[in-house]
N, C-alpha and C positions, 0 to 999 in steps of 0.2 A: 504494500500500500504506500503510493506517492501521493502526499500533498503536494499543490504547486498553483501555479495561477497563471490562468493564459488570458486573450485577449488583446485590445490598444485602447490605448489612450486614457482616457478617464472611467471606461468599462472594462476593468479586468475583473474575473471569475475565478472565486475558490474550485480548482477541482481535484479531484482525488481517482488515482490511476491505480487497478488493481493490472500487474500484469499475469500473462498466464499462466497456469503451471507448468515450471520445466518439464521439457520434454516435449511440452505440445507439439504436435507437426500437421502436415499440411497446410493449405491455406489457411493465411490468418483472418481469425472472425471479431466481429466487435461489437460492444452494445455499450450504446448512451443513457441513463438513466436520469429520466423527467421526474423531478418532486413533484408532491403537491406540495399546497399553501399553507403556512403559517402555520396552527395548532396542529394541523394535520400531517409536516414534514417533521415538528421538535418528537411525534409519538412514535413516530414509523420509523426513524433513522437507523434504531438497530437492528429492525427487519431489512432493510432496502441494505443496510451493511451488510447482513449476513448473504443475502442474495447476491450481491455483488461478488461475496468470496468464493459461494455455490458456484457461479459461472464463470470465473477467474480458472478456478482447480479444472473447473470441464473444458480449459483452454482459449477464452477470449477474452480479448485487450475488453476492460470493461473502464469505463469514464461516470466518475457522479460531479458532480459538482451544484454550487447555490448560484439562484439565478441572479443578476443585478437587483439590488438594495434591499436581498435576503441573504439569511448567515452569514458567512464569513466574506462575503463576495462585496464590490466596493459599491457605492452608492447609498443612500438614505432608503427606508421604506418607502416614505412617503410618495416617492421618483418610479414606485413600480409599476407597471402595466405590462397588459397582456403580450402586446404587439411586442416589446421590447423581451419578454421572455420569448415567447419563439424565435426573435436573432438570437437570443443565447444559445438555445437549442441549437440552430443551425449551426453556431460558428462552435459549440464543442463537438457534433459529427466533422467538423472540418480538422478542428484539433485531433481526434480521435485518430482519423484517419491519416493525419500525418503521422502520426505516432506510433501506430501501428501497422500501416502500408497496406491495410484491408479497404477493397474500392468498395464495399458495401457494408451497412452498418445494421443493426436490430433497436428497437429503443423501446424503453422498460420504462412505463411512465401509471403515476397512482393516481387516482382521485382528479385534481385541477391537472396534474403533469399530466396524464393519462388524456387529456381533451388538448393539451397542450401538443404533447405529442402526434395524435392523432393530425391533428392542422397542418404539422409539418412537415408529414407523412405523409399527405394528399398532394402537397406542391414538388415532390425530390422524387427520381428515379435508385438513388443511393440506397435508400431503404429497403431494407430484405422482409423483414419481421418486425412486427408489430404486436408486443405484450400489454394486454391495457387493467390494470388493476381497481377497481373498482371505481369506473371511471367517471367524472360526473358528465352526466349525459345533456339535462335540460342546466344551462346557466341560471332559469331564473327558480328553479326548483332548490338549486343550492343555494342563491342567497335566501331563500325561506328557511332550508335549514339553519344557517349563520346566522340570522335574524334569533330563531330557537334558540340555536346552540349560545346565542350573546345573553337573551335575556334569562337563561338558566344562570349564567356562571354569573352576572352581575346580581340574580337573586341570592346567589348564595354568599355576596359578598356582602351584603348590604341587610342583612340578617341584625346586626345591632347597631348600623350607623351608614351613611351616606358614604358616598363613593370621593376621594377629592376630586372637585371640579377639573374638568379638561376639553380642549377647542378641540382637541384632536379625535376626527371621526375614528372608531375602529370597531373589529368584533374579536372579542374574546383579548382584547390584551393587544391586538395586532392591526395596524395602521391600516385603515380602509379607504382611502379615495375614492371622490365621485368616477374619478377615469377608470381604475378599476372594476367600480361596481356595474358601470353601464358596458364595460367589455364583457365582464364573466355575463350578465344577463343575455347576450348576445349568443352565448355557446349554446350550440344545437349538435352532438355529434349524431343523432341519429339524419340529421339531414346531410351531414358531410358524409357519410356510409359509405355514397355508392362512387365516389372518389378514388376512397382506399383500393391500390391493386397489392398489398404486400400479405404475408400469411398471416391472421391475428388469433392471436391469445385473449381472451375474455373472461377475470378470475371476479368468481363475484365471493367474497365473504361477506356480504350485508348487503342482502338483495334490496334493491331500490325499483320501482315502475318503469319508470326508463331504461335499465336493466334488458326488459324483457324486447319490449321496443329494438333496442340497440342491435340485439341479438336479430333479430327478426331483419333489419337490413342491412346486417352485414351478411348473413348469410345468403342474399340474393348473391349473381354473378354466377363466380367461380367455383364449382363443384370442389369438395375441401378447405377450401384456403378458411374458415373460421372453427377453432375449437373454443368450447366453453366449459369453464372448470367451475363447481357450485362448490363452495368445500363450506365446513362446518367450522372452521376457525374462530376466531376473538377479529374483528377486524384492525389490522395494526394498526393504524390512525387513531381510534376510539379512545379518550382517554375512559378511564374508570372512573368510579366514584371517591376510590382515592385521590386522585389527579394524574396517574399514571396511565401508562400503555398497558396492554394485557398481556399473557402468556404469546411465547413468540409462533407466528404462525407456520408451525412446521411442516404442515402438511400442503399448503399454498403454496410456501417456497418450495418442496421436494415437486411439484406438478409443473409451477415455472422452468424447475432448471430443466428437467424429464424434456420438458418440450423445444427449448431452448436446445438442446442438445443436438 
């Protein structure tokens, strides 16, 4: 595992390079891994690690990294939008690929990554494989969850006293912008579907409506090119009732790498 940071100028990107188990041979293969957003990347990071070393060991140059003005990566929250995470995306398959000299890449993207990904998988020929982890399907169906998901966590904060005052819009602790909000409302992946020509992955552990939708037109076209995996996991994202993530999802990640493979 290499930390390191690519990019120009005022946008450079934490990323983190798992390379492949010695020995691998043959052609070299590679996967870019798409976060999702905000509470839903701090819960997952040790599953989407542990998946990155799954596919490392099974021999491909694997790339994570945070998108501009999240994690480690340079820029302000406040500065994030959609538009500007999909050039990240592009420009780590372009890093990826120089780095590992693979002319075709796979991308492993969760929840917002996972619709992120899908977008930039409809515009590129590069793309082989597409894994999409419990993806958000309808943009404006998520920000009703976030809406949920905010006014639960500020109920439980606000149990014996007010919140301190702040100008700053967010959900759950995490800087939300108007530009933001009106791009995820935008996201429709069941309408981009029949876009996608790459092989996809569809892992649902917290089956959503959209879900089923999604499923239903990606499988038009190409005879095979869609698998769908329902597993019975903790969904990695989900914090608990503690505030933590749940038991690591073992059985998602052994069905990912299986397919991956």
């Amino acid at each position: 595992m290499t930390p390191f940071f690519f990019g120009e100028g005022e946008r450079r990107l934490l990323g983190v390079y798992d390379p492949p188990a010695h020995g691998a041979g043959g052609a070299p293969r590679a996967a870019v891994f798409c976060a999702p957003w905000g509470p839903d990347y701090i819960v997952a990071h040790g599953a989407l690690r542990r998946l990155a070393f799954n596919l490392a060991g099974g021999g491909r140059h694997v790339l994570r990294f945070d998108y501009f003005g999240a994690g480690d990566s340079a820029g302000e929250a406040e500065e994030a939008d959609l538009a500007g995470w999909r050039d990240d995306i592009e420009m780590a398959i372009e890093e990826l690929k120089g780095m590992s000299g693979a002319p075709r890449v796979s991308l492993v993207g969760m929840r917002l990554g996972a619709s992120l990904a899908a977008e930039v998988a409809a515009q590129r020929m590069d793309v082989d494989r597409l894994a999409l982890w419990d993806p958000i399907v309808s943009g404006r169906d998520y920000l009703r969850e976030l809406e949920a998901d905010h006014a639960e966590w500020v109920g439980e904060r606000t149990r014996y006293g007010p919140l301190a005052p702040t100008d700053a819009p967010n959900r759950v602790c995490h800087p939300f912008s108007r530009t933001l909000e009106a791009e995820i409302a935008a996201v429709d992946l069941a309408a981009l579907a029949p876009k996608l020509k790459q092989k996809i992955l569809l892992v649902v552990t917290e089956p959503r409506p959209g879900h089923e939708a999604l499923a239903a037109a990606l499988s038009g076209g190409k005879a095979g090119r869609l698998s769908v995996e329902t597993v019975a996991d903790s969904a990695p994202w989900r914090l608990n009732r503690q505030g933590f993530g749940g038991p690591m999802p073992s059985d998602a990640l052994k069905r990912i790498t299986a397919w991956m493979a």
